[in-house]
C-alpha positions in Angstrom: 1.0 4.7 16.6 -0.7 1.6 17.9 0.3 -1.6 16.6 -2.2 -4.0 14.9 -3.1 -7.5 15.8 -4.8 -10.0 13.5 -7.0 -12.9 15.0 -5.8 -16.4 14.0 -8.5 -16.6 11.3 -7.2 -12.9 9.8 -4.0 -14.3 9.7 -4.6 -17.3 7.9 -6.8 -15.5 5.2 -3.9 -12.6 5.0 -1.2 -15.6 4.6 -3.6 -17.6 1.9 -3.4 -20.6 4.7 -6.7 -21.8 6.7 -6.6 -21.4 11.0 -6.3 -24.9 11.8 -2.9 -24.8 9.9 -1.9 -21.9 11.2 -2.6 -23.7 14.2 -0.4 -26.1 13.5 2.2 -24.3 12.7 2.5 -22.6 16.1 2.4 -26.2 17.7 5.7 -26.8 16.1 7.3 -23.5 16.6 7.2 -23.2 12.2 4.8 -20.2 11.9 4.6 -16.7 12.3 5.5 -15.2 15.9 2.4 -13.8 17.8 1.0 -13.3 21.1 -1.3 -14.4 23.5 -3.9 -12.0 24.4 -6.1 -13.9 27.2 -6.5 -17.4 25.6 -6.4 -16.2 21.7 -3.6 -15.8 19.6 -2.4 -12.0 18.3 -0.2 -11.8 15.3 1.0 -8.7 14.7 0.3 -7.6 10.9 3.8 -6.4 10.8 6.0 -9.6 11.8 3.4 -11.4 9.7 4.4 -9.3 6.7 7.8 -9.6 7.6 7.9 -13.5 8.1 5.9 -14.2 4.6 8.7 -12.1 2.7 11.2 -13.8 4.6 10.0 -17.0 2.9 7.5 -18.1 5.6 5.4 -20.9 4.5 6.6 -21.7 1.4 4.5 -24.1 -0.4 
């Protein structure tokens, strides 16, 4: 089964946040762990799942 990536904008809609915070949230190591595919982040729908019922974010 192949694993599915969300684009930094997918993310931030899936997590109720907008890019340029999710943005900067990677910048200080706070956010959700993804990768870098070329110059573009990945984030994994799973770990995103798993770091917004882990508390991730809490506003």
């Amino acid at each position: 089964m192949s694993k599915v990536f969300l684009s930094r904008t997918q993310a931030a809609k899936r997590v109720g946040r907008c890019a340029k915070t999710m943005r900067n949230l990677a910048a200080r190591d706070m956010g959700p762990p993804f990768l870098k595919i070329g110059d573009r982040p990945a984030y994994p729908a799973d770990e995103l799942d798993a770091w917004l019922a882990a508390g991730g974010d809490a506003a």
